[in-house]
C-alpha positions as CSV (number, residue, x, y, z in Angstrom):
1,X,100.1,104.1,74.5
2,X,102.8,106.6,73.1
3,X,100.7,108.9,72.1
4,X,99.4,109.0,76.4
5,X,102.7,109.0,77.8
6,X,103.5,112.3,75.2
7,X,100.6,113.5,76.2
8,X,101.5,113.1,80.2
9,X,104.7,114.7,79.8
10,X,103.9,117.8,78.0
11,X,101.1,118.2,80.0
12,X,100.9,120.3,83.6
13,X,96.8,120.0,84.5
14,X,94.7,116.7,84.8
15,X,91.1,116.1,85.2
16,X,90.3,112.2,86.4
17,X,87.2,111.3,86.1
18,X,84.9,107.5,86.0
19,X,81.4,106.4,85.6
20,X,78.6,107.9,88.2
21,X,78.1,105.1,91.1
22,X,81.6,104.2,91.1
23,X,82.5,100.7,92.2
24,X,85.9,99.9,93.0
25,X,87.3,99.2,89.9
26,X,86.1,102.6,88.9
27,X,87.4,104.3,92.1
28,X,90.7,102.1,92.3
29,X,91.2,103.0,88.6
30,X,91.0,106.9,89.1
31,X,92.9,107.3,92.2
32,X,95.8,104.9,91.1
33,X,96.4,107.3,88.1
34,X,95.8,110.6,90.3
35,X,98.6,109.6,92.7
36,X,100.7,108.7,90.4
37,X,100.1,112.0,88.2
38,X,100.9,113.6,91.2
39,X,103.6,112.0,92.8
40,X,105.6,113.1,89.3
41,X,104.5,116.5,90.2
42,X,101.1,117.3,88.1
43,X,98.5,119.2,89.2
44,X,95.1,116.7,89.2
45,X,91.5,116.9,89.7
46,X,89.8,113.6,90.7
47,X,86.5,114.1,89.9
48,X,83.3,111.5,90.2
49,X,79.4,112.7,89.9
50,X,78.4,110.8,92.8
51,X,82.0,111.2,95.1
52,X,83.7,108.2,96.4
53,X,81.6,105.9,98.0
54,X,82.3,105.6,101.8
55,X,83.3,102.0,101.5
56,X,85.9,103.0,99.6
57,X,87.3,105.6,102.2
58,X,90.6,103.2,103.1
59,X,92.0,103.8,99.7
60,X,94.8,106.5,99.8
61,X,93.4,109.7,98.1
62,X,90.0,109.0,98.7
63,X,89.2,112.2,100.5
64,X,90.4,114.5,97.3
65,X,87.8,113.2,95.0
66,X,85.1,115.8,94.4
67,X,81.8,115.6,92.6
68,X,81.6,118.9,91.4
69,X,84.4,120.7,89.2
70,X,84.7,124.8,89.1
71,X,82.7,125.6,85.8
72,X,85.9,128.0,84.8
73,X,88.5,125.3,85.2
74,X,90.0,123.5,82.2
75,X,92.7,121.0,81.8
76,X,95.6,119.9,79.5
77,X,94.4,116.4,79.7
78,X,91.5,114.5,80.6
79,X,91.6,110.7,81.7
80,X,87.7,109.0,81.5
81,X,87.6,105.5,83.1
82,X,85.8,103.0,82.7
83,X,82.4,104.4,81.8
84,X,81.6,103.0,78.5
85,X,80.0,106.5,77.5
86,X,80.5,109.8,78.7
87,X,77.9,110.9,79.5
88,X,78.0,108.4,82.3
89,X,81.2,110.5,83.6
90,X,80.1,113.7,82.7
91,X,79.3,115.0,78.9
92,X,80.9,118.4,79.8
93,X,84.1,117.3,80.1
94,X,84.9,116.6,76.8
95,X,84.6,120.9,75.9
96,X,86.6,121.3,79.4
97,X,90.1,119.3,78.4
98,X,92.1,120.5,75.6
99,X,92.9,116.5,75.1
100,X,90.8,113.8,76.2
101,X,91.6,110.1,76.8
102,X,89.1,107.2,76.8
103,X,90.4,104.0,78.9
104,X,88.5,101.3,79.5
105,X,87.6,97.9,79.2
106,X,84.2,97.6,77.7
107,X,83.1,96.1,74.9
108,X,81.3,98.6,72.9
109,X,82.9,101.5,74.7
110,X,82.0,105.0,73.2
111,X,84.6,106.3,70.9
112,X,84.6,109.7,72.6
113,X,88.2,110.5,73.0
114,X,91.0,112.2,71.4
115,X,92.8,109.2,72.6
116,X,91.8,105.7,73.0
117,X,92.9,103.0,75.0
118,X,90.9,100.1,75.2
119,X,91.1,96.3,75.9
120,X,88.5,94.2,76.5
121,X,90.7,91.1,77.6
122,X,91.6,93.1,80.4
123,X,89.9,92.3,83.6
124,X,89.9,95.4,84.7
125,X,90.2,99.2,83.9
126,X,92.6,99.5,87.1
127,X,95.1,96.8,85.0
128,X,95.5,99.2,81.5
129,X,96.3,101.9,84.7
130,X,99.3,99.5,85.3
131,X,100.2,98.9,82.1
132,X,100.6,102.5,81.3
133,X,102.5,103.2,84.5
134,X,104.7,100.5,84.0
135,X,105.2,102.1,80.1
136,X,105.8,105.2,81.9
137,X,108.9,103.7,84.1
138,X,107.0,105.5,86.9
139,X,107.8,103.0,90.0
140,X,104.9,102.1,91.9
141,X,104.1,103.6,95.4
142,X,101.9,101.8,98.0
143,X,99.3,104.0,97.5
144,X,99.0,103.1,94.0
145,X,99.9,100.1,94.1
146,X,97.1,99.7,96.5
147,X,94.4,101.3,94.3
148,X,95.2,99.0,91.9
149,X,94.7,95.5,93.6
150,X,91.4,97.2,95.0
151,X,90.3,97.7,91.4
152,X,91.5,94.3,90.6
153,X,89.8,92.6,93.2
154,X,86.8,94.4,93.2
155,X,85.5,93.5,89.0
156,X,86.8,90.0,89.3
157,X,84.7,89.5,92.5
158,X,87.6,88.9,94.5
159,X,88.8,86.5,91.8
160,X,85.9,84.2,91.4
161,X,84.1,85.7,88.1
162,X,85.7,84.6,84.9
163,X,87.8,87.4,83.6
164,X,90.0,86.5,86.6
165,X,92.6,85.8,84.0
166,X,96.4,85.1,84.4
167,X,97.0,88.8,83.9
168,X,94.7,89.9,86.8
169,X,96.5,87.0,89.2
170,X,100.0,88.5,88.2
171,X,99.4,91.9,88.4
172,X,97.8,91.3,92.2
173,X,100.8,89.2,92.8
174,X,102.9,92.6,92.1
175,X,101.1,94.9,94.1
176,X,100.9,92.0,97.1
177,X,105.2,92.2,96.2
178,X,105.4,96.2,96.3
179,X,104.0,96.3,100.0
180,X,99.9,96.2,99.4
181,X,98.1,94.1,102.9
182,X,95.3,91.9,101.0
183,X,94.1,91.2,104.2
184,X,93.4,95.2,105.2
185,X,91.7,95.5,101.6
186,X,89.8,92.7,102.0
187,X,88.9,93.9,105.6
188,X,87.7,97.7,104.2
189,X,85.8,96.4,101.2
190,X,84.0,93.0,103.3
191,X,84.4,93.7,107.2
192,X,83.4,97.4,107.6
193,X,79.9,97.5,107.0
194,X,77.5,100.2,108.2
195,X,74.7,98.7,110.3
196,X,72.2,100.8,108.0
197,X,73.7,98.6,104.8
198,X,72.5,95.4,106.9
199,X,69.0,96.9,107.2
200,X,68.2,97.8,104.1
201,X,69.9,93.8,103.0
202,X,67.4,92.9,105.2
203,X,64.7,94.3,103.4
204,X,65.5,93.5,100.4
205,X,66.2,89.9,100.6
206,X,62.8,89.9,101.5
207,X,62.0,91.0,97.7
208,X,63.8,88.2,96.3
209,X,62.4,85.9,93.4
210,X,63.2,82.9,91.8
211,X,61.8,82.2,88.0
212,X,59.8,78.8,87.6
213,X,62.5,77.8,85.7
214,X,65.0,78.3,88.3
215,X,67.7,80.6,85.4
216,X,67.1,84.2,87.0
217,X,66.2,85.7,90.0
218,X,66.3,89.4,91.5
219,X,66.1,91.7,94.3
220,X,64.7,95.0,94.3
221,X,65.2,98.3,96.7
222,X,62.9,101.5,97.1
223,X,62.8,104.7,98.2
224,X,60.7,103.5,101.0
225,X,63.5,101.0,101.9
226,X,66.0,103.4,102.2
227,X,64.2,105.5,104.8
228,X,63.5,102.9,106.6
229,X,67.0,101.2,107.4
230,X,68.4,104.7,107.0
231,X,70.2,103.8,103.5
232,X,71.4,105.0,100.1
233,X,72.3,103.7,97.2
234,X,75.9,103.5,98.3
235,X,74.9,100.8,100.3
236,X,73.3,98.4,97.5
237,X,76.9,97.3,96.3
238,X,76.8,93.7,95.8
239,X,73.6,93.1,96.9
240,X,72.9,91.4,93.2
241,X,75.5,89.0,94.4
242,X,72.9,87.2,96.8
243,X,70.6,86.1,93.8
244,X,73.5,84.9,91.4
245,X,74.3,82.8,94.4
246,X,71.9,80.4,93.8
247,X,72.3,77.3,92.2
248,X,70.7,77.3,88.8
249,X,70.3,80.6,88.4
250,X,72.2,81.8,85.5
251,X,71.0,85.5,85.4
252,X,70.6,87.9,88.6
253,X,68.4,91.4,88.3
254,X,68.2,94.0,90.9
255,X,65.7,96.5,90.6
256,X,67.2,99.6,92.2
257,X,64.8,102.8,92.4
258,X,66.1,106.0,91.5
259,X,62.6,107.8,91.1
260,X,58.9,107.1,92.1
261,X,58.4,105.8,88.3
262,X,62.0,104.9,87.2
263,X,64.5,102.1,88.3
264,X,68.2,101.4,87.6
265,X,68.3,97.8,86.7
266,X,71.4,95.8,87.1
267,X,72.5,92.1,85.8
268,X,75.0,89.8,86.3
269,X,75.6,86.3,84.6
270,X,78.1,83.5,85.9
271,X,79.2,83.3,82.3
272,X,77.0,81.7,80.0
273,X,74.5,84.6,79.5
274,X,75.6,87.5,78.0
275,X,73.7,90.1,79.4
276,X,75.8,92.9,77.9
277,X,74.0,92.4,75.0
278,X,70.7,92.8,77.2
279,X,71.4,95.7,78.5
280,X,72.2,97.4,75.4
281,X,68.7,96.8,73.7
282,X,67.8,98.6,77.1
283,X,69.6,101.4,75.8
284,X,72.3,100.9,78.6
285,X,75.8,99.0,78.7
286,X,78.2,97.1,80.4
287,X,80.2,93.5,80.4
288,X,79.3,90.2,79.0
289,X,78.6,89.3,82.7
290,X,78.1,92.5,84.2
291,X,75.7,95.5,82.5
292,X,73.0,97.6,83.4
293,X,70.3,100.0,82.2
294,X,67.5,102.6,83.3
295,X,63.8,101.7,82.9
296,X,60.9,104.0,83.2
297,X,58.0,102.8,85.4
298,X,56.5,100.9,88.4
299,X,58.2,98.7,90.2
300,X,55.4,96.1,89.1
301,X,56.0,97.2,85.6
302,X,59.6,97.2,85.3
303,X,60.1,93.4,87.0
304,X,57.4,91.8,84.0
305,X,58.8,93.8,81.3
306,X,62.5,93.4,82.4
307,X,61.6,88.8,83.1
308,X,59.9,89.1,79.8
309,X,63.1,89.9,78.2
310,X,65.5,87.9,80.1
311,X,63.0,84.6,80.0
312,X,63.3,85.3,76.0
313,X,67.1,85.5,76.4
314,X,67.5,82.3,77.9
315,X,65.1,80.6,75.6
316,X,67.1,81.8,72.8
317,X,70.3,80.5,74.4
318,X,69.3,77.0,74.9
């Protein structure tokens, strides 16, 4: 931690940047420590590969993230959230920042930094942002403050997944103090849809499968489903949430098409599961109860391949 706060003093130029498909603990995260940076008077790049996802638009500072970076700019410092890797933020950063940090809370986070600040206890990337503001003595504004709920709320599923911890409940309870409306977060994140999000729901709860067992179930969305309701990927957060909601099931897929023969496949568990662990053998990453990876193929081939190794997952765990 004292070798960051150094490192924020004596530095002038900051480059902010978090995993592609941001969700809003990786959006939350970046923009809490880009207004603060500049509220002490830095000069800061927020910088995602995919943008800020619309949803996301009611957080202050959302309109000066950019997805692409001048190829002649470097920086003092560089600040890579929650990606677990870096080449999910962007591999070229690392030759474009004379220091770079690596904060997150991953297990099995890349040591790619110069710096690294890591904690897995943490429930979110958004809360080691606090903690090194508050280490700072930088007082927090309502715009940060507010970033950092969002991120908070958003990757303990509004407080119901199990790394809502006492720390994640205090800290909220600080920002709710400082001036931040849960009620107007809640309303951006859950009451703002686009109608084209409900469309392509639409479609792809009509994918959905259950296992004879009853332990895992899934979702899927293509490129033909997007065209029809009008959709992107943007609009797919928390659509894995509708499987895990069934009673029994323990793991939740969703098959999310990036290509005609390659999907991005996402898991959640409600805790007992560690699909972390999963996802790594795929040669991805993520959480105990949150992970994903990229598989090459049909749609067809990807679901029995990916069942296959949950099914043996679960057999395993009993």
């Amino acid at each position: 931690m004292i070798e960051i706060l150094r490192l924020i003093e004596q530095s002038q130029t900051f480059l902010i940047a978090s995993h592609e498909s941001p969700d809003g603990d990786a959006i939350g995260s970046t923009l809490a420590l880009a207004n603060a940076l500049r509220e002490m008077g830095k000069d800061v790049v927020a910088f995602n590969r995919d943008g800020a996802p619309v949803e996301y638009a009611f957080l202050p500072g959302h309109a000066t993230v950019v997805d692409e970076v001048d190829a002649s700019r470097t920086f003092d410092a560089g600040f890579v959230l929650d990606a677990g890797e870096l080449h999910r933020a962007g591999s070229w950063i690392r030759e474009r920042c004379r220091c770079l940090v690596n904060i997150d809370h991953h297990p099995f986070s890349e040591d790619f930094g110069d710096i690294y600040f890591v904690d897995v206890d943490a429930s979110a990337t958004g809360i080691l942002i606090y903690r090194l503001l508050q280490s700072a003595g930088h007082r927090l504004s309502n715009d940060v403050a507010t970033c950092i709920y969002t991120a908070i709320l958003s990757d303990t599923g509004s407080f119901r997944y199990s790394n809502a911890n006492p720390e994640a409940f205090q800290v909220a309870g600080e920002m709710v103090a400082a001036g931040v409306d849960p009620w107007s977060i809640a309303s951006g994140l859950y009451e703002s849809q686009d109608l084209a999000r409900l469309r392509l729901l639409g479609l792809s709860l009509a994918t959905l499968r259950i296992s004879s067992c009853g332990q895992y179930a899934s979702l899927a969305v293509t490129l033909d489903m997007y065209a029809g309701a009008g959709a992107n990927e943007e609009h797919t957060d928390r659509f894995i949430n509708y499987p895990r909601s069934i009673r029994g099931v323990e793991v939740a897929i969703f098959f999310r098409q990036l290509a005609a023969d390659r999907f991005k496949v996402g898991f959640r568990s409600k805790g007992n599961i560690d699909v972390g662990a999963l996802a790594r053998a795929m040669s991805g990453g993520g959480h105990h109860n949150a992970a994903g990876a990229e598989v090459p193929g049909s749609l067809a081939a990807v679901q029995e391949w990916v069942y296959e190794k949950v099914a043996e997952l679960l057999a395993g765990h009993r």
